[in-house]
DSSP file (Angstrom, degrees, kcal/mol; ACC not computed):
  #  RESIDUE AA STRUCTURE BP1 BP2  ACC     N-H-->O    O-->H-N    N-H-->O    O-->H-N    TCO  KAPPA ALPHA  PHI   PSI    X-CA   Y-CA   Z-CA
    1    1 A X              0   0    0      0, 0.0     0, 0.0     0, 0.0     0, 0.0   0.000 360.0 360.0 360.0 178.0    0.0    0.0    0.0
    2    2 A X    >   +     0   0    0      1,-0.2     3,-0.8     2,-0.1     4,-0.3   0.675 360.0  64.1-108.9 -27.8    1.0    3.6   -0.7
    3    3 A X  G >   +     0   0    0      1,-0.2     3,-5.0     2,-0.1     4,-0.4   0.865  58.8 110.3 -64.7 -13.1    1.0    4.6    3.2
    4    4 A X  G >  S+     0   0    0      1,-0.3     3,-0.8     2,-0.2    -1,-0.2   0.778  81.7  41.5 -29.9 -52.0    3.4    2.6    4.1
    5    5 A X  G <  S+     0   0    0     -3,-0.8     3,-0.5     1,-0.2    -1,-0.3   0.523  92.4  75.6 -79.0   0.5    5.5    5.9    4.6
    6    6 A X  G <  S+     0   0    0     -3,-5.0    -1,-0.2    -4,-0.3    -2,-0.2   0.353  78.3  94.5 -84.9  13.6    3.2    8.2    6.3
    7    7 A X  S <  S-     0   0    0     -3,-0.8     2,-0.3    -4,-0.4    -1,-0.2   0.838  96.3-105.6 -73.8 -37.5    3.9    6.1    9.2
    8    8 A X        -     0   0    0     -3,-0.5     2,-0.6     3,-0.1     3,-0.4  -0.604  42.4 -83.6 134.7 133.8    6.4    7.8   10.8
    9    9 A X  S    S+     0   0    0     -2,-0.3     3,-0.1     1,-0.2     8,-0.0  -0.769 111.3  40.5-102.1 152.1   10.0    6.5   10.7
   10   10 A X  S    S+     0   0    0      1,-0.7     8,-0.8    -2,-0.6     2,-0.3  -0.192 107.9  69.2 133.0 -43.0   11.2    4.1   12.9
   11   11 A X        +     0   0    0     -3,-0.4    -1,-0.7     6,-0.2     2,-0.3  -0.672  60.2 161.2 -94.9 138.5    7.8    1.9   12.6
   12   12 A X     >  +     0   0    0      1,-0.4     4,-1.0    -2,-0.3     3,-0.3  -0.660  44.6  18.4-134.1-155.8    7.2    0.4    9.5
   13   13 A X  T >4 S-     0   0    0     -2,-0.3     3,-4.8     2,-0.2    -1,-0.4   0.342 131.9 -26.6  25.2  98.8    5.0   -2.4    8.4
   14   14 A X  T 34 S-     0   0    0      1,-0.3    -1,-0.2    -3,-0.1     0, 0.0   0.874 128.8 -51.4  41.5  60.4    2.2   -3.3   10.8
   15   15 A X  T 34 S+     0   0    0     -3,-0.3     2,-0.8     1,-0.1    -1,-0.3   0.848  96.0 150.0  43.6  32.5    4.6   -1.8   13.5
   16   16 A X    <<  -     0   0    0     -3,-4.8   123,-0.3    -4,-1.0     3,-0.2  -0.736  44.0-133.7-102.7 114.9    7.6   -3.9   12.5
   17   17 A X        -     0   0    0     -2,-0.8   122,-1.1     1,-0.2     2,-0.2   0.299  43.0 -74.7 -56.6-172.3   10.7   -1.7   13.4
   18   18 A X        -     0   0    0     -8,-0.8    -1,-0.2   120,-0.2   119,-0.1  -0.429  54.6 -85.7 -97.5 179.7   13.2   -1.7   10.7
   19   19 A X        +     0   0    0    120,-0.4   119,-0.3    -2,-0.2     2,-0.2  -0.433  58.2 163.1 -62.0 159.1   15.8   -4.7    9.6
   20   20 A X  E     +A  137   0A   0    117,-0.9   117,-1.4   118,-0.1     2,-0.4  -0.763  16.1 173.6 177.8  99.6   18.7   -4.5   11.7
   21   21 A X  E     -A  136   0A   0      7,-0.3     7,-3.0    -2,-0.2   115,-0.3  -0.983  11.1-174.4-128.0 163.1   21.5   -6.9   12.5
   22   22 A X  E >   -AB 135  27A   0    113,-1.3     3,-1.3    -2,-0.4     2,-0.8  -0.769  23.4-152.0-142.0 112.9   24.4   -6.4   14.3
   23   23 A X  E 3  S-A  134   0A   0      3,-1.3   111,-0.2    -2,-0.3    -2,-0.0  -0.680  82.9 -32.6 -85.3  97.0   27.5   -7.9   15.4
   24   24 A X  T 3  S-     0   0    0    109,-1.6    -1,-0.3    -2,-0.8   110,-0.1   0.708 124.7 -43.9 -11.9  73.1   28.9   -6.6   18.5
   25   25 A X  S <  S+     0   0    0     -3,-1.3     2,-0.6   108,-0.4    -2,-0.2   0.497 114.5 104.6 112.5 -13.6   27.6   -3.4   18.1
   26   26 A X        -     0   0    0      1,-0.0    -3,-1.3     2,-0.0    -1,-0.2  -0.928  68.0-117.1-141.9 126.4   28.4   -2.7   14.8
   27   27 A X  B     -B   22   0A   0     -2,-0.6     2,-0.5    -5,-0.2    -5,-0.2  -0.169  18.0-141.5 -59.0 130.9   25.5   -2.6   11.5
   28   28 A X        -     0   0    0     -7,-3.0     2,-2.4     1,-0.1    -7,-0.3  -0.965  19.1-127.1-104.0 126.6   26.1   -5.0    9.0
   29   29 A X        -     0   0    0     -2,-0.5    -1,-0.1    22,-0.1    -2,-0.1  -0.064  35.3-168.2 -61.9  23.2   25.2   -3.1    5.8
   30   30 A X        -     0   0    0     -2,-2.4     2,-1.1     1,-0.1    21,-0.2   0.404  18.1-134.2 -16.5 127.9   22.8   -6.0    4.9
   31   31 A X        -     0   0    0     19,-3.6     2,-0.3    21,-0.0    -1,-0.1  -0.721  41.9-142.4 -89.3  96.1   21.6   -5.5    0.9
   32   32 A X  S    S+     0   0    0     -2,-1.1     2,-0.2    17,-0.1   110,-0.1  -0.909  77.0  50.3-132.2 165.7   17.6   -6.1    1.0
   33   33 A X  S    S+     0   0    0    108,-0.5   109,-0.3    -2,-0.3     2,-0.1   0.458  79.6 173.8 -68.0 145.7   15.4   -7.1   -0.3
   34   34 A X  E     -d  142   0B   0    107,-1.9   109,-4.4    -2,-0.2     2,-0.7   0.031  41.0 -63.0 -95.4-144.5   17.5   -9.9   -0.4
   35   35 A X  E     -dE 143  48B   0     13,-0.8    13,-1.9   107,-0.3     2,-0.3  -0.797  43.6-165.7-107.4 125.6   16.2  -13.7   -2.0
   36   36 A X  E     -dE 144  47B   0    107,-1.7   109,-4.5    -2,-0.7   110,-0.3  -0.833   3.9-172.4-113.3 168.3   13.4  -15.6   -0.3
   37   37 A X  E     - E   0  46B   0      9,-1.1     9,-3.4    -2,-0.3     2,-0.5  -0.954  26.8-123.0-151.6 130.4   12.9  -19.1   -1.2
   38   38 A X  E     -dE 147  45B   0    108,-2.5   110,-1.1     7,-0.2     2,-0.2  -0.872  43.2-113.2-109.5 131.2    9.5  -21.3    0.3
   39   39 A X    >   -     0   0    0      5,-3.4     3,-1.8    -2,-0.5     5,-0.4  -0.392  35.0 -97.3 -69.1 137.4   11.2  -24.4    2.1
   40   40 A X  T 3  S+     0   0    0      1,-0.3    -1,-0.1    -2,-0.2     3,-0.1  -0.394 104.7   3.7 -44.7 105.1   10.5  -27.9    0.4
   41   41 A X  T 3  S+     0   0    0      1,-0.5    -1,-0.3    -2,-0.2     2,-0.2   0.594 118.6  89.2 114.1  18.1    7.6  -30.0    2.0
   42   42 A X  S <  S-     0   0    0     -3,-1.8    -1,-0.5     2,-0.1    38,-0.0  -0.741  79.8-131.1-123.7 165.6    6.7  -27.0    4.5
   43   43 A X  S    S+     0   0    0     38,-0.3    38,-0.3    -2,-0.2     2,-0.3  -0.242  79.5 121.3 -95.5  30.2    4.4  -23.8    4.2
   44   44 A X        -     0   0    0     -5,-0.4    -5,-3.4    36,-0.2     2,-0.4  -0.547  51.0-155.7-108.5 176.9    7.6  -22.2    5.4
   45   45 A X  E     -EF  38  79B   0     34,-1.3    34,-2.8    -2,-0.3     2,-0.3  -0.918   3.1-146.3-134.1 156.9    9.5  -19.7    3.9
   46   46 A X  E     -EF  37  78B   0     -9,-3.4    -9,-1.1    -2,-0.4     2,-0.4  -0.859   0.4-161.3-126.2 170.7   13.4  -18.4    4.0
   47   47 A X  E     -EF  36  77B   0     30,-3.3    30,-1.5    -2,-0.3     2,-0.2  -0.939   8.7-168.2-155.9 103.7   15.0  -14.8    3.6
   48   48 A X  E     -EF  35  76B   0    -13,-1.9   -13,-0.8    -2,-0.4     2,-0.2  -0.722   7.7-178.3-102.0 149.5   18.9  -14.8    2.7
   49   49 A X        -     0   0    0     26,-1.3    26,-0.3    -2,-0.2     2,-0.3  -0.348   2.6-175.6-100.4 178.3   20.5  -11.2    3.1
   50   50 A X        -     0   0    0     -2,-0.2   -19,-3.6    24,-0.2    24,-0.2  -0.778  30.3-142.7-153.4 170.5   24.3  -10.8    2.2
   51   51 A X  S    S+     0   0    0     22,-1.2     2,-0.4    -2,-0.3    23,-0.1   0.330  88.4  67.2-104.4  -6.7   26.1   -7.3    2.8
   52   52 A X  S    S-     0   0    0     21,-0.5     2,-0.5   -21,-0.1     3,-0.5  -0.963  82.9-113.2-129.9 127.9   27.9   -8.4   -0.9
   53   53 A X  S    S+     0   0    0     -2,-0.4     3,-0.1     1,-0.2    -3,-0.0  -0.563  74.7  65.1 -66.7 121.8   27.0   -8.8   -4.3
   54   54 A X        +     0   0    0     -2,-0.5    -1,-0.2     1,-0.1    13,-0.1   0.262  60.2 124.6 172.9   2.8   26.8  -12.1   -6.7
   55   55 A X        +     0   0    0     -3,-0.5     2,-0.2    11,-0.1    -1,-0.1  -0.350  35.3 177.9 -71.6 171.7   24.2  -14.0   -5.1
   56   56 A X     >  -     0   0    0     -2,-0.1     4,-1.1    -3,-0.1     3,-0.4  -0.726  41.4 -96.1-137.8 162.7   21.3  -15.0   -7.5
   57   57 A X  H  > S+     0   0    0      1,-0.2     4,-1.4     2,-0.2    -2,-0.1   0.612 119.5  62.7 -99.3  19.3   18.3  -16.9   -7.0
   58   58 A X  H  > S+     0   0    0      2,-0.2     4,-1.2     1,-0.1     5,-0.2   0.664 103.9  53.4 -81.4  -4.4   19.5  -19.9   -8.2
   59   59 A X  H  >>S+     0   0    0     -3,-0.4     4,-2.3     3,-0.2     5,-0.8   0.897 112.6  48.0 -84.2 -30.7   22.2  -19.9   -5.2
   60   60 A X  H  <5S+     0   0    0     -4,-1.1    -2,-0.2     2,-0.2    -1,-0.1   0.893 109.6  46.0 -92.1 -40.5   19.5  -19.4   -3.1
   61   61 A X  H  <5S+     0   0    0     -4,-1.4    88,-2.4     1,-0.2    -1,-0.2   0.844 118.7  44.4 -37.2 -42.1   17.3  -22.1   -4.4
   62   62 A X  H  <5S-     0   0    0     -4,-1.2    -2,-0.2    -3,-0.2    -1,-0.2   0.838 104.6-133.9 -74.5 -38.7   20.1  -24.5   -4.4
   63   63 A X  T  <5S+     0   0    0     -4,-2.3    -3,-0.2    -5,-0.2     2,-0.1   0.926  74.0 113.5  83.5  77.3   21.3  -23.2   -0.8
   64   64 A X      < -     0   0    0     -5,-0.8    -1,-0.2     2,-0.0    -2,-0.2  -0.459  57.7-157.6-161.6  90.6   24.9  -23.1   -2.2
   65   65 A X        -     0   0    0      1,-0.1     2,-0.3    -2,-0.1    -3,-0.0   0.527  20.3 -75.4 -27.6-173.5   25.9  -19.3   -2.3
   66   66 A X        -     0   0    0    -10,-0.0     2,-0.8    -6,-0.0    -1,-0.1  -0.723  56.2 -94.7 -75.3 139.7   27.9  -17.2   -3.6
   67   67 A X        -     0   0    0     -2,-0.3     2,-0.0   -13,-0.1   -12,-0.0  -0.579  48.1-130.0 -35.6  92.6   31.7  -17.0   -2.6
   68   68 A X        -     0   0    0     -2,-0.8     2,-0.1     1,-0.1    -1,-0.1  -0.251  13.2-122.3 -58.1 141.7   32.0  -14.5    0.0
   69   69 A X    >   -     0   0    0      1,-0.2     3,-1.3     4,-0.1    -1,-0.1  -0.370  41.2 -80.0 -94.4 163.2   34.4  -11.7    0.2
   70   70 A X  T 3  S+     0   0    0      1,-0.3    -1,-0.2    -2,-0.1     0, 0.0  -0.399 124.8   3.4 -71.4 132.1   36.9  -10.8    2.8
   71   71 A X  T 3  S+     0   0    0      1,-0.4     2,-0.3    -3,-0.1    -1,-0.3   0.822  98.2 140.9  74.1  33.1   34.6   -8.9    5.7
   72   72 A X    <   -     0   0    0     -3,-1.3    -1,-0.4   -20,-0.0     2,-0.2  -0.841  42.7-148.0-118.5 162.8   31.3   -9.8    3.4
   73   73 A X        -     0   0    0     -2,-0.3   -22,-1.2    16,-0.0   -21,-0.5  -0.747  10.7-157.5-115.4 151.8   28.4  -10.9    5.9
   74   74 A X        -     0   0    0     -2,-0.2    16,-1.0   -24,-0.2     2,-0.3  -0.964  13.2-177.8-135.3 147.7   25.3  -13.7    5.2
   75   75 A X  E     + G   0  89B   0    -26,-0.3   -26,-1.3    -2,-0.3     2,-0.2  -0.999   3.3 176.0-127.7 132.3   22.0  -13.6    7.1
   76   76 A X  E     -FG  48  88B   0     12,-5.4    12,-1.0    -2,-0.3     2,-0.3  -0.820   7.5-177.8-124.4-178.9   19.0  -15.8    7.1
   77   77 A X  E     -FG  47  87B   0    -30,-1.5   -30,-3.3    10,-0.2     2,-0.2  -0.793   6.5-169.1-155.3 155.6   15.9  -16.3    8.7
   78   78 A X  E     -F   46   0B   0      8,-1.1     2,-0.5    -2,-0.3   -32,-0.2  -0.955  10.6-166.0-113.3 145.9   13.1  -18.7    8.5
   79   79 A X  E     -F   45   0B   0    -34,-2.8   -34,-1.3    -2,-0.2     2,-0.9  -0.827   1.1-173.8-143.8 123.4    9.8  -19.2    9.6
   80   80 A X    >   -     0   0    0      4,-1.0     3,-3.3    -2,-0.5   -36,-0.2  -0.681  34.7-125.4-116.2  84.3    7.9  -22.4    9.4
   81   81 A X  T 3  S-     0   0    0     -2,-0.9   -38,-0.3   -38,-0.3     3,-0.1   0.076  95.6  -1.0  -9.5 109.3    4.3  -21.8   10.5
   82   82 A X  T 3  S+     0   0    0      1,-0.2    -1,-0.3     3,-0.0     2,-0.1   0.158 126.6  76.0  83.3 -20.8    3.9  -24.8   13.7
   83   83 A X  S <  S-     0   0    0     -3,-3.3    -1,-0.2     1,-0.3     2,-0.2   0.039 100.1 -67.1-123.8-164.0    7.4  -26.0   13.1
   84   84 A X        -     0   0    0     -3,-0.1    -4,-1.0    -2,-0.1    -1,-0.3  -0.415  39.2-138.8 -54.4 135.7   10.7  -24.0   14.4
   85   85 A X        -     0   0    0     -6,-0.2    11,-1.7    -2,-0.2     2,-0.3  -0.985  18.8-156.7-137.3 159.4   11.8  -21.1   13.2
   86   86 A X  E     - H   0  95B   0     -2,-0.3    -8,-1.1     9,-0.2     2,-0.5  -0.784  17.9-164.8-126.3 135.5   15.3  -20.3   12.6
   87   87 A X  E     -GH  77  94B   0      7,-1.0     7,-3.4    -2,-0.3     2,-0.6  -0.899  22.2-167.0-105.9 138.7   18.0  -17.2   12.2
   88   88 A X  E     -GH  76  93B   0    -12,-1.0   -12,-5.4    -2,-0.5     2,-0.3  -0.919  10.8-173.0-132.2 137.5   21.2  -18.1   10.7
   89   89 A X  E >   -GH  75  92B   0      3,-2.5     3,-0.7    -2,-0.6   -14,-0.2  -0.851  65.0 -40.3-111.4 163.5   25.1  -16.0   10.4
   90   90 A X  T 3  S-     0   0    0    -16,-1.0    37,-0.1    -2,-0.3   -17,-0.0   0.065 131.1 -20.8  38.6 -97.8   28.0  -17.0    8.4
   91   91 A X  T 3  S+     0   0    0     35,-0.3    -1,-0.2     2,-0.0     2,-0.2   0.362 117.3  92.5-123.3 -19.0   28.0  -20.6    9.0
   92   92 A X  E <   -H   89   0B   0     -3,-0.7    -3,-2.5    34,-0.2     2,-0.5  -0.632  55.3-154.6-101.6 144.9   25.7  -21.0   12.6
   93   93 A X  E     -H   88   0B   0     -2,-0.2     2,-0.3    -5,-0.2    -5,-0.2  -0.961   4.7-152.3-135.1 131.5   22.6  -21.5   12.3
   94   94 A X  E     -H   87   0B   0     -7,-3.4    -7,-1.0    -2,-0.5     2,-0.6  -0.768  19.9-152.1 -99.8 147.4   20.4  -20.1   15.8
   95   95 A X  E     +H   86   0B   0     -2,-0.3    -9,-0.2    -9,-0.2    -2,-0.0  -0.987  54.5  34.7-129.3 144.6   17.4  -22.2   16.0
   96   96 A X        +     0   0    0    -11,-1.7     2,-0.2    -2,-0.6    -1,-0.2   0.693  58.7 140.2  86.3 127.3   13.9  -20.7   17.8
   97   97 A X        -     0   0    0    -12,-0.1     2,-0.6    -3,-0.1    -1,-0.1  -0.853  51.2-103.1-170.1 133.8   12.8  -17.1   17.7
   98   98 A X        +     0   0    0     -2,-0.2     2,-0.4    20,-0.1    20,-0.3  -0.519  56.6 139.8 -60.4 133.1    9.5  -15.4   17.3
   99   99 A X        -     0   0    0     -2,-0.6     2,-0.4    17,-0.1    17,-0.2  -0.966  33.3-145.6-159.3-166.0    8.9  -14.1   14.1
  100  100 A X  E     -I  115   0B   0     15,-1.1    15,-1.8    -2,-0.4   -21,-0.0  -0.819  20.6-118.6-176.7 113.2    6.4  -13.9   11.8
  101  101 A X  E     +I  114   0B   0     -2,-0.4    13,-0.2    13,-0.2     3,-0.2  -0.282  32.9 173.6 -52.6 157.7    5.6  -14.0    7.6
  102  102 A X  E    S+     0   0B   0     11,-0.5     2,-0.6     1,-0.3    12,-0.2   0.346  71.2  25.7-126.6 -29.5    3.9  -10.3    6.9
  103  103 A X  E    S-I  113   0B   0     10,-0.6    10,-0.8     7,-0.0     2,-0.5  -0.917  74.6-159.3-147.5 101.8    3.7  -10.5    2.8
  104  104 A X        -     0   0    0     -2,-0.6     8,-0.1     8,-0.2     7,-0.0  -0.921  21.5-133.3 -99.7 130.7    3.5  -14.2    1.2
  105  105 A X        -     0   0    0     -2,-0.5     3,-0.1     1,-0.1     7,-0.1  -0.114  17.1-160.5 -78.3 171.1    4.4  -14.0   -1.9
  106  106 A X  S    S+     0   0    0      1,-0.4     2,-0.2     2,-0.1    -1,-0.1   0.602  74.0   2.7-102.0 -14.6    2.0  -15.8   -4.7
  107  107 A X  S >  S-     0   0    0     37,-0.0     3,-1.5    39,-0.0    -1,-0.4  -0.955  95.8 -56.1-175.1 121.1    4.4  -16.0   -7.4
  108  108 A X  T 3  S+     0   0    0     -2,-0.2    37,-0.3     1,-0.2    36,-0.1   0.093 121.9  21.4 -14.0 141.2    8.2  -15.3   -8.5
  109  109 A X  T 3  S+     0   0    0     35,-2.1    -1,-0.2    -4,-0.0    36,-0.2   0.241  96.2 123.3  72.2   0.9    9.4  -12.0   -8.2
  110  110 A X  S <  S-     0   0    0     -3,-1.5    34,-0.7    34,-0.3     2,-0.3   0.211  72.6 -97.6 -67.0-164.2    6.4  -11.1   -5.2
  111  111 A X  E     - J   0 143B   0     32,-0.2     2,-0.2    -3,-0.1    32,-0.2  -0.985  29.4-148.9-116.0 130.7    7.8  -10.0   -2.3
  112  112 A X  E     - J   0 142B   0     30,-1.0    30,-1.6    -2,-0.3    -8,-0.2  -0.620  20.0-162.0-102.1 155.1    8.5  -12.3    0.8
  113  113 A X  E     -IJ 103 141B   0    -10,-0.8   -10,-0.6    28,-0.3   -11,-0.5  -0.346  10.7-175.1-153.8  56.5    8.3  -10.4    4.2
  114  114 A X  E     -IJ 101 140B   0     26,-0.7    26,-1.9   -13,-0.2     2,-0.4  -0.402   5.6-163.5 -70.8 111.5    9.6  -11.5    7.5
  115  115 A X  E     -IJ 100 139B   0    -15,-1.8   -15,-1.1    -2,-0.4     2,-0.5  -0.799  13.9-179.1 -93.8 122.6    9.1   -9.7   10.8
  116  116 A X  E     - J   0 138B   0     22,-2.5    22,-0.8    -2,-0.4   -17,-0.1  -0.977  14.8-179.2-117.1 152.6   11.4  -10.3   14.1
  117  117 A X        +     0   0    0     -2,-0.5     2,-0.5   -19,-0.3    -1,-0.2   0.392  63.7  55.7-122.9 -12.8    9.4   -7.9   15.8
  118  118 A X  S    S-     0   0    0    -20,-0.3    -1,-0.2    -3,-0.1   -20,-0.1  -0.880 101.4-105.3-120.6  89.3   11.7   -8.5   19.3
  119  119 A X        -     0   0    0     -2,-0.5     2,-0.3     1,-0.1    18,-0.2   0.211  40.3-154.1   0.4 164.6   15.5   -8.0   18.8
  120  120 A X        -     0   0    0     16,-0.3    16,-1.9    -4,-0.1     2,-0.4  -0.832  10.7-168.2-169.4 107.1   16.9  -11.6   18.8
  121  121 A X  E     +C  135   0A   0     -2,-0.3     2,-0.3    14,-0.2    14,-0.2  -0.902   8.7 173.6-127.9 161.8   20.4  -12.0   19.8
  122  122 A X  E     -C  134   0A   0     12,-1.6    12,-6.5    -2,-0.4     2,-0.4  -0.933  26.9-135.9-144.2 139.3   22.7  -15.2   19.4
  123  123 A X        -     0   0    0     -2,-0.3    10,-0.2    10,-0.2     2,-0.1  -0.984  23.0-142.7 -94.8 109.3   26.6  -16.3   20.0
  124  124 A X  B     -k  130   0C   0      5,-0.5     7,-1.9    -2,-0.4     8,-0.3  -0.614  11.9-166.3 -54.9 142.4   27.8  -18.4   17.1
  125  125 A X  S    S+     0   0    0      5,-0.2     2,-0.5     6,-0.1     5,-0.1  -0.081  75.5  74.2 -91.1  -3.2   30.5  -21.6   18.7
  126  126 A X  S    S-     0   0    0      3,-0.0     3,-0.4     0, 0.0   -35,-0.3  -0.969  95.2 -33.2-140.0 142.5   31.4  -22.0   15.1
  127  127 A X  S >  S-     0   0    0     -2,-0.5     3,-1.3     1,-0.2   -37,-0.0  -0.275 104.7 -15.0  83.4-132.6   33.5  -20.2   12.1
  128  128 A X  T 3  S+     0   0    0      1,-0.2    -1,-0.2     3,-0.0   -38,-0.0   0.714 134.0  52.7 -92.0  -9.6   34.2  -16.2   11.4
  129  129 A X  T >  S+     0   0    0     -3,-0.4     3,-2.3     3,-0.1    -5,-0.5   0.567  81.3 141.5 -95.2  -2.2   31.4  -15.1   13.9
  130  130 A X  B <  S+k  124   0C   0     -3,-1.3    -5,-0.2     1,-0.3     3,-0.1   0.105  71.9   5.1 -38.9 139.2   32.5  -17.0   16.8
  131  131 A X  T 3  S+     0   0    0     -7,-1.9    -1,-0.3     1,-0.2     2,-0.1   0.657 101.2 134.9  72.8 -14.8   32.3  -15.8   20.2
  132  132 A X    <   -     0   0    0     -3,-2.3     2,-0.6    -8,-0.3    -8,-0.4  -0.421  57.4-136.2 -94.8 141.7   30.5  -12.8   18.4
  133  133 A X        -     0   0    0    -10,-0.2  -109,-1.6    -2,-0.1     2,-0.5  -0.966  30.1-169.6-116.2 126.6   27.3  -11.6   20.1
  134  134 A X  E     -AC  23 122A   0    -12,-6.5   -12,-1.6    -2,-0.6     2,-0.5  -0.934  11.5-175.0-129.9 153.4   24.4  -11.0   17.0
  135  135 A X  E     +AC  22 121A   0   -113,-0.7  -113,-1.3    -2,-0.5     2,-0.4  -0.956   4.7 178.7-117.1 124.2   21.0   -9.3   17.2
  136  136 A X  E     +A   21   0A   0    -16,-1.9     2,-0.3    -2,-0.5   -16,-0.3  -0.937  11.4 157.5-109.1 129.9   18.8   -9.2   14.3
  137  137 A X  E     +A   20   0A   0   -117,-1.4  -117,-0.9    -2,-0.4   -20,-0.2  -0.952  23.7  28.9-158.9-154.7   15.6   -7.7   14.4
  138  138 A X  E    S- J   0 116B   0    -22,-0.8   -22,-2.5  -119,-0.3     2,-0.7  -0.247  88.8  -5.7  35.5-124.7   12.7   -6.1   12.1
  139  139 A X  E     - J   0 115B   0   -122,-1.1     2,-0.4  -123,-0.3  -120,-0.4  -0.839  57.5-169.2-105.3 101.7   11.0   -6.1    8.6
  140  140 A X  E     - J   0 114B   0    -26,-1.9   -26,-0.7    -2,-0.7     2,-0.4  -0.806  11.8-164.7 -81.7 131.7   13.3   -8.6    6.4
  141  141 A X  E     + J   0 113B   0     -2,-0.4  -107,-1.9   -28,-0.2  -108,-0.5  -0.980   9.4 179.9-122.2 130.7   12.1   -8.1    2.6
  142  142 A X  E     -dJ  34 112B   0    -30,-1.6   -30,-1.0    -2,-0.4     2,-0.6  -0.774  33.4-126.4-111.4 165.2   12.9  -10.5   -0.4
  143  143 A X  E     -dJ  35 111B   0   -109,-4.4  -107,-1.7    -2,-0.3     2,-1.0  -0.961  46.1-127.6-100.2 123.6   12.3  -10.9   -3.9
  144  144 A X  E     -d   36   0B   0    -34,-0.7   -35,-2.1    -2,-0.6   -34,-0.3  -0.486  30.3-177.8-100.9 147.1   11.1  -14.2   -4.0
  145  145 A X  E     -     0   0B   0   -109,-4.5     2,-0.4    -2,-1.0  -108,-0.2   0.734  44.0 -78.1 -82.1 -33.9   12.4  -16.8   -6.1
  146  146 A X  E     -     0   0B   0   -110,-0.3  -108,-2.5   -39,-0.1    -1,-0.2  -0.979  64.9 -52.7 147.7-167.4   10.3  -20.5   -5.9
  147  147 A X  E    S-d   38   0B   0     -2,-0.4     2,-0.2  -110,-0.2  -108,-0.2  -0.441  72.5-111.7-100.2 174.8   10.1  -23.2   -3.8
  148  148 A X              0   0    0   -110,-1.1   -86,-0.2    -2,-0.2   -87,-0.1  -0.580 360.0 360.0-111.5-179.9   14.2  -24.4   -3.3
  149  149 A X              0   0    0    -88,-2.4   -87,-0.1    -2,-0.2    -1,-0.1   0.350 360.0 360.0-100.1 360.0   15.4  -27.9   -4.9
């Protein structure tokens, strides 16, 4: 809808603050909408970010990125209506968090719509985010691509 910006900044979406992750302290310059993708044999859906260009959606379908660049960031979330839902950095993957679809797409190219509507923060144990405290929250936006393969 066309109000979307008479809201007010700060609020967006059906009060869903804006996207925001951070890694001790410090914005990762997430590129969105990134690619959403509806998970295989689920009604759920996923929403990769990267802070670097060369993904596609076929990496995203496939779940096999892009190469990442020295100091380039990846972010996911999921949300599987009844099931788990999940946030993932780098390589760790954080598993339970409220969040909530806002815009299901119908078709390629819609737009996919994620809300963590409550900061959500995680320590990765594994790879370049170890030891690393990260918080994600708000209105994640995709282009969405298909169901993955």
């Amino acid at each position: 809808s066309s109000s979307d910006g008479e809201k007010g900044k700060g609020k967006g979406k059906k009060g869903c603050p804006a996207a925001e992750v951070t890694v001790d302290g410090k914005v990762m310059p997430l590129k969105l909408p990134g690619l959403g993708v509806k998970i295989k044999g689920y009604n759920g859906y996923l929403i990769h970010a990267y802070t670097y260009e060369g993904n596609t959606c076929e990496n995203a379908l496939t779940g096999r990125g892009a190469s990442i660049p020295q100091d380039g960031f990846s972010f996911r979330v999921s949300v599987v209506p009844g099931q788990v839902n999940t946030l993932g950095a780098g390589f760790y993957t954080h598993v339970g968090l409220k969040a909530k679809i806002l815009d299901k797409p119908a078709k390629d190219g819609d737009t996919l719509s994620i809300c963590i509507r409550k900061p959500t923060e995680f320590v990765p144990n594994i790879g370049d985010l170890k030891d690393k405290k990260v918080v994600a929250k708000g209105l994640f936006t995709a282009k969405f691509c298909g169901e993955m393969k």
